[in-house]
PAMAR-847534 format. One record per residue: residue number from 0; residue in one letter; chain; x, y, z of N, C-alpha, C, CB in turn. Coordinates in steps of 0.02 Angstrom, whole numbers, m for minus. Glycine has a CB too. Example, Ala and Ser with C-alpha at 12.3 -4.5 7.8 and 13.67 -1.06 7.14 Angstrom:
[r 0; "A"; "A"; [660; m284; 390]; [615; m225; 390]; [660; m165; 390]; [565; m224; 452]]
[r 1; "S"; "A"; [642; m112; 354]; [684; m53; 357]; [645; 2; 394]; [704; m30; 286]]
//
This chain:
[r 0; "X"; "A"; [3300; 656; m6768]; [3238; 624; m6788]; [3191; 677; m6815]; [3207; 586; m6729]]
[r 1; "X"; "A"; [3192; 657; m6867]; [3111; 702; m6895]; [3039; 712; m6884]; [3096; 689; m6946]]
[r 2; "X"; "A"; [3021; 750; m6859]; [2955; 738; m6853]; [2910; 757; m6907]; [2936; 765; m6800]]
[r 3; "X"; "A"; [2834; 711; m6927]; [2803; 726; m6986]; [2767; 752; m6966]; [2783; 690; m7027]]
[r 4; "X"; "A"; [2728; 758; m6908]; [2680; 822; m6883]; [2695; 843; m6833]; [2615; 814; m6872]]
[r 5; "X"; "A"; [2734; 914; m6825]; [2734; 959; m6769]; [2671; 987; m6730]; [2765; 1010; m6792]]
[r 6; "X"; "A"; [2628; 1005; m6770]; [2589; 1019; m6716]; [2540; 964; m6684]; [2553; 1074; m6736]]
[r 7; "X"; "A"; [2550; 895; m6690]; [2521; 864; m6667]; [2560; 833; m6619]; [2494; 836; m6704]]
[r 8; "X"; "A"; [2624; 848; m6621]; [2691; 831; m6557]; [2655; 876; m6518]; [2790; 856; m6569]]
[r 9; "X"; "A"; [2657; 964; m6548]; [2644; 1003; m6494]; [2567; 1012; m6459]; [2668; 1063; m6516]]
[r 10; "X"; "A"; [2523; 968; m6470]; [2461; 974; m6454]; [2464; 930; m6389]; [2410; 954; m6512]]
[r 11; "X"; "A"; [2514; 859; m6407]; [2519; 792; m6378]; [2572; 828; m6297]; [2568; 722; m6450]]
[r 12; "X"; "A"; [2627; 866; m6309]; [2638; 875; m6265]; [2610; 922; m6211]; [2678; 875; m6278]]
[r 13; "X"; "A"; [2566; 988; m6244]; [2532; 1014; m6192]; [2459; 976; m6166]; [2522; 1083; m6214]]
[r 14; "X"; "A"; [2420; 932; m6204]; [2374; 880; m6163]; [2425; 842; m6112]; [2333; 819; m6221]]
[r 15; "X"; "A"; [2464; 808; m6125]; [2518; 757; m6084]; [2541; 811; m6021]; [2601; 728; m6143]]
[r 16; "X"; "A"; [2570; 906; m6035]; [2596; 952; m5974]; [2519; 944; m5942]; [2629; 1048; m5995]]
[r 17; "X"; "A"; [2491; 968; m5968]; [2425; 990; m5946]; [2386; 923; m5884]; [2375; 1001; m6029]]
[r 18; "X"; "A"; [2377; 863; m5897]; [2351; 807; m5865]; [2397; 825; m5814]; [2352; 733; m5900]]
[r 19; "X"; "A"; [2473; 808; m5811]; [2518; 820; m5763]; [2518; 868; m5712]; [2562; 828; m5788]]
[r 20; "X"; "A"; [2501; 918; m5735]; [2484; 992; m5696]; [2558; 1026; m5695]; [2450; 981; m5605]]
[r 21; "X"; "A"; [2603; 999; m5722]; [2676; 1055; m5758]; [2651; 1118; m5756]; [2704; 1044; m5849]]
[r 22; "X"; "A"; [2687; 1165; m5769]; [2693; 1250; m5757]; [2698; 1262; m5834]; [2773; 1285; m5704]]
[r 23; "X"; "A"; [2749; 1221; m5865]; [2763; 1255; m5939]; [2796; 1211; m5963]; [2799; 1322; m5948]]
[r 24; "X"; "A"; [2785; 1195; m6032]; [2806; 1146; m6083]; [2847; 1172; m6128]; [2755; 1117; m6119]]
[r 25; "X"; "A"; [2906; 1136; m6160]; [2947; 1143; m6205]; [2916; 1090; m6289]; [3022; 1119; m6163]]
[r 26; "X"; "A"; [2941; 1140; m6344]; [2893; 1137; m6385]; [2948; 1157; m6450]; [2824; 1187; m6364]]
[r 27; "X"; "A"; [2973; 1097; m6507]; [2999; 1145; m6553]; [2974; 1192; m6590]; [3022; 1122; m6586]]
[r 28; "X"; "A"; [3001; 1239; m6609]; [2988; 1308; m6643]; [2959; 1286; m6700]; [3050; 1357; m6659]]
[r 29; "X"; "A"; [2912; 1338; m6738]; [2887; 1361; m6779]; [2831; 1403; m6797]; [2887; 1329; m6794]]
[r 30; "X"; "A"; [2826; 1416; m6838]; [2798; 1490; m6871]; [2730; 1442; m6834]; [2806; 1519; m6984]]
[r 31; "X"; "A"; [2704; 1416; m6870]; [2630; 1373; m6843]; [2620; 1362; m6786]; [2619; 1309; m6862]]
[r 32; "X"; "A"; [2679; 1321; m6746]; [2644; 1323; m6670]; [2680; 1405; m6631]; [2678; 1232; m6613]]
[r 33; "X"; "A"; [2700; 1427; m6667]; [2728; 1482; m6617]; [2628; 1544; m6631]; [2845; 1533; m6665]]
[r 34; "X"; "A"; [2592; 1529; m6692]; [2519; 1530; m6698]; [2494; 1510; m6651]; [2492; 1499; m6744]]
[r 35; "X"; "A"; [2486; 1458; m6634]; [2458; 1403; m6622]; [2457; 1436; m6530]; [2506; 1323; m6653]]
[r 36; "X"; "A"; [2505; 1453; m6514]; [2537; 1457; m6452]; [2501; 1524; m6406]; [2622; 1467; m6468]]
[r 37; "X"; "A"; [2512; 1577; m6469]; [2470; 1648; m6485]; [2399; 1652; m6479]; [2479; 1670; m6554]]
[r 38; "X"; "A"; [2381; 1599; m6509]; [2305; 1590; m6506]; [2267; 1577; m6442]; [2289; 1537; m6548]]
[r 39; "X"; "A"; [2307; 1530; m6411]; [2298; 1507; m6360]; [2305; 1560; m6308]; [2334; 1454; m6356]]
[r 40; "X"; "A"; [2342; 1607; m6302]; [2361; 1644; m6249]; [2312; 1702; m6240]; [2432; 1665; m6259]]
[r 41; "X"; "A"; [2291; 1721; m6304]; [2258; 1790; m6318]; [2165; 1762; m6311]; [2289; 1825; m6415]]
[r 42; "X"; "A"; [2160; 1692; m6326]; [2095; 1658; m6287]; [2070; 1619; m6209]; [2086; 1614; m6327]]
[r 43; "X"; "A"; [2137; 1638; m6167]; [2164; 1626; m6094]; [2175; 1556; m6076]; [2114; 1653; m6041]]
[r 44; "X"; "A"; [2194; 1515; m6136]; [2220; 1456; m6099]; [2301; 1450; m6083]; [2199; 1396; m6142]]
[r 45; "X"; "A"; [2342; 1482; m6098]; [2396; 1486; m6076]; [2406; 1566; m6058]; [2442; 1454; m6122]]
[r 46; "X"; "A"; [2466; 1561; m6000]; [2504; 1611; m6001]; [2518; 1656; m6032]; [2536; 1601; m5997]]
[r 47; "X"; "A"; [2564; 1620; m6056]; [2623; 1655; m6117]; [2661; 1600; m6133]; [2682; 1721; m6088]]
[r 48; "X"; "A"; [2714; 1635; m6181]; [2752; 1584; m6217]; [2823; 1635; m6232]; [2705; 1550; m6296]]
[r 49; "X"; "A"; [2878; 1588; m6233]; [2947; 1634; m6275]; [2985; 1569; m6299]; [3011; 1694; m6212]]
[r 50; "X"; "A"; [3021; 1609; m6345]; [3071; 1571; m6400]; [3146; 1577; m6367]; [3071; 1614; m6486]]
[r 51; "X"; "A"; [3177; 1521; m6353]; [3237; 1492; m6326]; [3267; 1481; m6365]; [3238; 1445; m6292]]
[r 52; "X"; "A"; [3337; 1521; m6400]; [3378; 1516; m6445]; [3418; 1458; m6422]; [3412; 1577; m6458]]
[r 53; "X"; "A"; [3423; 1388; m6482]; [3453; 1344; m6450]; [3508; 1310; m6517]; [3394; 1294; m6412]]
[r 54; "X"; "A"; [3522; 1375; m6579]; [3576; 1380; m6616]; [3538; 1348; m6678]; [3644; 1346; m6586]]
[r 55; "X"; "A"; [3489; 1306; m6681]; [3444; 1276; m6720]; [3388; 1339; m6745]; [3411; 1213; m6678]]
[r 56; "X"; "A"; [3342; 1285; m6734]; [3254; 1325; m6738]; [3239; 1353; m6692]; [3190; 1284; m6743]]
[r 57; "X"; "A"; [3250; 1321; m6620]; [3226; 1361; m6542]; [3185; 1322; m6543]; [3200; 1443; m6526]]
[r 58; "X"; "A"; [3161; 1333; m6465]; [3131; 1304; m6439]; [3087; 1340; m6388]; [3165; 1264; m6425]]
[r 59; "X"; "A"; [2997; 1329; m6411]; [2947; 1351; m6383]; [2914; 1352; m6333]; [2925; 1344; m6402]]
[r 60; "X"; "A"; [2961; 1366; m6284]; [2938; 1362; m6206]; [2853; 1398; m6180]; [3005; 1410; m6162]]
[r 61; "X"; "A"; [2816; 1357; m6195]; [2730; 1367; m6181]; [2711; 1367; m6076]; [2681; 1269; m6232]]
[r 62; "X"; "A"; [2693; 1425; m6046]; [2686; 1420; m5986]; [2619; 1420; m5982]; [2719; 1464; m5950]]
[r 63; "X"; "A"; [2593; 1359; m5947]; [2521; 1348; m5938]; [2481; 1374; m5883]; [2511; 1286; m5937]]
[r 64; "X"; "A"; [2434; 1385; m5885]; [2367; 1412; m5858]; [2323; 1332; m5823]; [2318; 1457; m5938]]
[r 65; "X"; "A"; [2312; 1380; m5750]; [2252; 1338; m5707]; [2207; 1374; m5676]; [2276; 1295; m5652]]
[r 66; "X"; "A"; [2173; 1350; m5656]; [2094; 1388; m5634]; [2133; 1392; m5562]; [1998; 1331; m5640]]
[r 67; "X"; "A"; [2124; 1457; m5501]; [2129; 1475; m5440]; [2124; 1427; m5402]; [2092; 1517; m5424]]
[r 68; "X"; "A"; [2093; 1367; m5414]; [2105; 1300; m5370]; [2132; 1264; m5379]; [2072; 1267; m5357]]
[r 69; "X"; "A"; [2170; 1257; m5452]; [2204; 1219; m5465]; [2176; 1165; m5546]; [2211; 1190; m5395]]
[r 70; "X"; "A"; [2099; 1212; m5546]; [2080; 1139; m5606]; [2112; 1172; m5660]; [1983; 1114; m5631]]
[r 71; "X"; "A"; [2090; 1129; m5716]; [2134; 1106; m5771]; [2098; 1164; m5827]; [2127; 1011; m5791]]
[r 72; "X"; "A"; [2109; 1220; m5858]; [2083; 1238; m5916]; [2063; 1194; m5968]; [2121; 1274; m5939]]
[r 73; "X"; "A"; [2119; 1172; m5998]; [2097; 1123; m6072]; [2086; 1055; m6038]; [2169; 1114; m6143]]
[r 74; "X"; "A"; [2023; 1034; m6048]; [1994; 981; m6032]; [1998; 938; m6107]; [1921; 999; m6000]]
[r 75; "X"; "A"; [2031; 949; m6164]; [2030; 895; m6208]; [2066; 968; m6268]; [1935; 846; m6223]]
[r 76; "X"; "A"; [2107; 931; m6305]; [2132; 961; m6350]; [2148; 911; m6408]; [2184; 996; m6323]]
[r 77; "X"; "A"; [2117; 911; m6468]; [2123; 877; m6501]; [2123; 904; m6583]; [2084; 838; m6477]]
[r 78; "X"; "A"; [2176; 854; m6628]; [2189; 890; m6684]; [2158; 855; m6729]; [2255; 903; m6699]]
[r 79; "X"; "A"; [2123; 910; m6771]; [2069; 914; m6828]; [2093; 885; m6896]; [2046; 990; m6840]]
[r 80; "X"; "A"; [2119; 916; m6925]; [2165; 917; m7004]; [2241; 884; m6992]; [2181; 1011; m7036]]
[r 81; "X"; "A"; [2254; 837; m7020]; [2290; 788; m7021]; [2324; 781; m7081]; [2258; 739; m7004]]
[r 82; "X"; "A"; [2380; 765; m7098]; [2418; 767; m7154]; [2395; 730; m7208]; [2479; 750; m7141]]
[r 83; "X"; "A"; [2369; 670; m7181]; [2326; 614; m7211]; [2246; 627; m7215]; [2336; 549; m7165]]
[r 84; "X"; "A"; [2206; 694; m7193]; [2169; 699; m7196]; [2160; 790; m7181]; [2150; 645; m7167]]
[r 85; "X"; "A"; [2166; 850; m7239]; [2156; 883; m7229]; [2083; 920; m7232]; [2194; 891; m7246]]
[r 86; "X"; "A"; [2074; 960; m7162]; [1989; 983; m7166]; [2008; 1069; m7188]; [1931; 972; m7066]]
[r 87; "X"; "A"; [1953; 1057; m7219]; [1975; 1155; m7224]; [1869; 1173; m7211]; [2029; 1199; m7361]]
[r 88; "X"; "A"; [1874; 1245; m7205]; [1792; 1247; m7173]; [1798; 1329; m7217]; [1775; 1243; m7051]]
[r 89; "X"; "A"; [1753; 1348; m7224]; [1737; 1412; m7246]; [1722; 1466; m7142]; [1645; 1396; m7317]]
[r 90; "X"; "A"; [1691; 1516; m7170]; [1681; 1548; m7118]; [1602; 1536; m7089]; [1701; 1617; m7134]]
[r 91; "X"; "A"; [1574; 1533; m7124]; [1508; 1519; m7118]; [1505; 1435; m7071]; [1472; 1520; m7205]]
[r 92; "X"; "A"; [1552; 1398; m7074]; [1560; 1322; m7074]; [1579; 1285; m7016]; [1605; 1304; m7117]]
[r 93; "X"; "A"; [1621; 1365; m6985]; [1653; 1360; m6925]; [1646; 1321; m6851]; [1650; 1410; m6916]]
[r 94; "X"; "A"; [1651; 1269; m6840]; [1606; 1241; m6763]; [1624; 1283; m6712]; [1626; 1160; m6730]]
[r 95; "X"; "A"; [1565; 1279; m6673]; [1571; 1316; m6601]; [1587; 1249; m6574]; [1499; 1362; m6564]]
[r 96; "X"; "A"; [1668; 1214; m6543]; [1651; 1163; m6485]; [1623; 1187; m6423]; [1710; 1128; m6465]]
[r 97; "X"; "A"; [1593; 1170; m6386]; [1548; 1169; m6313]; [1503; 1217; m6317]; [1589; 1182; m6243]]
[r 98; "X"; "A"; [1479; 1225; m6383]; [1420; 1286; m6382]; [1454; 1363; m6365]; [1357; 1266; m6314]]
[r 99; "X"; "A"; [1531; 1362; m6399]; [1577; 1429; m6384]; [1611; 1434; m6322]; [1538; 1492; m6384]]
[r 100; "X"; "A"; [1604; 1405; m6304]; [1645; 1383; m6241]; [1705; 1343; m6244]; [1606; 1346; m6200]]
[r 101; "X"; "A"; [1716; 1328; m6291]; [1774; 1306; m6316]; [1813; 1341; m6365]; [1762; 1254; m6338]]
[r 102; "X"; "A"; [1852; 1335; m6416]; [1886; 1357; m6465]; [1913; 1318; m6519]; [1927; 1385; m6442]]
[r 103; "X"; "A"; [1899; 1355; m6584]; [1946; 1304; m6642]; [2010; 1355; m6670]; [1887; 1277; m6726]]
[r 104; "X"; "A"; [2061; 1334; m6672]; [2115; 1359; m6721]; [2116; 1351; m6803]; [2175; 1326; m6698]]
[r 105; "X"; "A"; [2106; 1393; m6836]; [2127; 1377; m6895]; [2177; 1431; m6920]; [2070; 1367; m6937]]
[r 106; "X"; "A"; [2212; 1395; m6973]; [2259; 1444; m7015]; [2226; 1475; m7081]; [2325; 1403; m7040]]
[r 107; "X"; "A"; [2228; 1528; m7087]; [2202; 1557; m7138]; [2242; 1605; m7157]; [2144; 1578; m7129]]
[r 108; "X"; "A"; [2231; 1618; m7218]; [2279; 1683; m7242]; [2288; 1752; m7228]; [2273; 1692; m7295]]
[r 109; "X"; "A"; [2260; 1756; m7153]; [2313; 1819; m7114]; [2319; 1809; m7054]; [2290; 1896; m7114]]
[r 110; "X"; "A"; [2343; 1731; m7063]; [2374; 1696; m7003]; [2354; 1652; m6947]; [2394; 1734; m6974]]
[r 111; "X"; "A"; [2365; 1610; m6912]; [2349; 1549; m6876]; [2288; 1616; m6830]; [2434; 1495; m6824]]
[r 112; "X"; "A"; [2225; 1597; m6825]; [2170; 1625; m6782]; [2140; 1587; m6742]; [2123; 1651; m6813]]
[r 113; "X"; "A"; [2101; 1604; m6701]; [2054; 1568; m6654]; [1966; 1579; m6714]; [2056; 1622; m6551]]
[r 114; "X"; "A"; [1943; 1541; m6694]; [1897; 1553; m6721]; [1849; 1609; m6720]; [1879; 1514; m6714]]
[r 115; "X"; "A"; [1822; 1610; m6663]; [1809; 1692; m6645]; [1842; 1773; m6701]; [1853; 1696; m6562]]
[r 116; "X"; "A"; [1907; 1751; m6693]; [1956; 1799; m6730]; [1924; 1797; m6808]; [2046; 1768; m6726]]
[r 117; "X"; "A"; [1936; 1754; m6825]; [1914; 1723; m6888]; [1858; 1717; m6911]; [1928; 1672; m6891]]
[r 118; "X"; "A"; [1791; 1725; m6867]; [1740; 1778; m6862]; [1734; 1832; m6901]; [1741; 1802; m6810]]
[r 119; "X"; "A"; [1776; 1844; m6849]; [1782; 1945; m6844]; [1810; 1962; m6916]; [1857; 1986; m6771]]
[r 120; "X"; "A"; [1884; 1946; m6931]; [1909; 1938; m6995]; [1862; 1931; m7057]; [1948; 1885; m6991]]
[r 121; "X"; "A"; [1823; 1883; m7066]; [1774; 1839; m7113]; [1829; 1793; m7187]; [1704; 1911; m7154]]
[r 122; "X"; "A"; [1865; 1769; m7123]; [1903; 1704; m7180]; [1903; 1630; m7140]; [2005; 1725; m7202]]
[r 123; "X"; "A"; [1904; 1594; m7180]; [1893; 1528; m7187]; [1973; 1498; m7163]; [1865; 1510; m7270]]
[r 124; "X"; "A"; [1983; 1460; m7173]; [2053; 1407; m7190]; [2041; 1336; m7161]; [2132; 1436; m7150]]
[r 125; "X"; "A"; [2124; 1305; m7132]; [2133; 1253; m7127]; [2103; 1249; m7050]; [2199; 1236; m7148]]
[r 126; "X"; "A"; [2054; 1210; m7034]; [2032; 1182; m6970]; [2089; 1140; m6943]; [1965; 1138; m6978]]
[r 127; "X"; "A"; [2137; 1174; m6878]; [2209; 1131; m6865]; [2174; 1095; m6793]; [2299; 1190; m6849]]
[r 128; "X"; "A"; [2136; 1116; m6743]; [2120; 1094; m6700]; [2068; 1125; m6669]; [2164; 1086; m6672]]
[r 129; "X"; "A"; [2030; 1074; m6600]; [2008; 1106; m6547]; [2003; 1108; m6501]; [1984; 1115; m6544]]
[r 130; "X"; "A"; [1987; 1142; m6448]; [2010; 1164; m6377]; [1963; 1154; m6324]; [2027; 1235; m6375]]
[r 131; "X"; "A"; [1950; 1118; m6292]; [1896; 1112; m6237]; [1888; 1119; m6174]; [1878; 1069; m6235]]
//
């Protein structure tokens, strides 16, 4: 079966691990969410992540993150730019969700960033999601 948006499988299954309170989610591969995955890790909502050779593409085993008591980091994760509806934002354009307390991903041309990153950088791109 094909899927027409991967990273909105992979957004759907770590909100869906995440509610559950799972340890770590399986996730097909790609250059974008294996971004996507990166972003997340290096802004402390996950673990880590590794690629499971499975003779195909692999498969993106994502290990999730909880607060010392048990609460939930991502309180809402939701995707921005849509196949049917692409957003793109300059740098200047960028949203802070929760007043920076949150995070946006975008892809830009030196690679899937957090927003913050993308800051720092001073490039724009595709607004893929955000993180709450």
């Amino acid at each position: 079966m094909a899927l027409s948006d991967p990273i909105a499988d992979m957004l759907t299954r770590i909100r869906n691990a995440s509610r559950n309170g799972a340890k770590s989610v399986d996730i097909r591969n790609s250059k974008v969410c294996s971004g996507i995955a990166r972003a997340l890790q290096d802004e402390g909502y996950v673990e880590g992540f590794n690629v499971i050779d499975d003779g195909r593409q692999g498969i993106l085993r994502v290990d999730l993150r909880y607060g010392p008591s048990g609460e939930k980091l991502i309180h809402s994760i939701r995707r921005e730019s849509k196949p049917g509806r692409r957003v793109y934002t300059g740098v200047k354009d960028l949203p802070r969700p929760l007043a920076g307390l949150g995070i946006c991903i975008v892809s830009t041309p030196k690679g899937v960033l957090s927003d913050r990153q993308a800051r720092q950088e001073n490039v724009g791109g595709e607004l893929l999601c955000t993180v709450e």
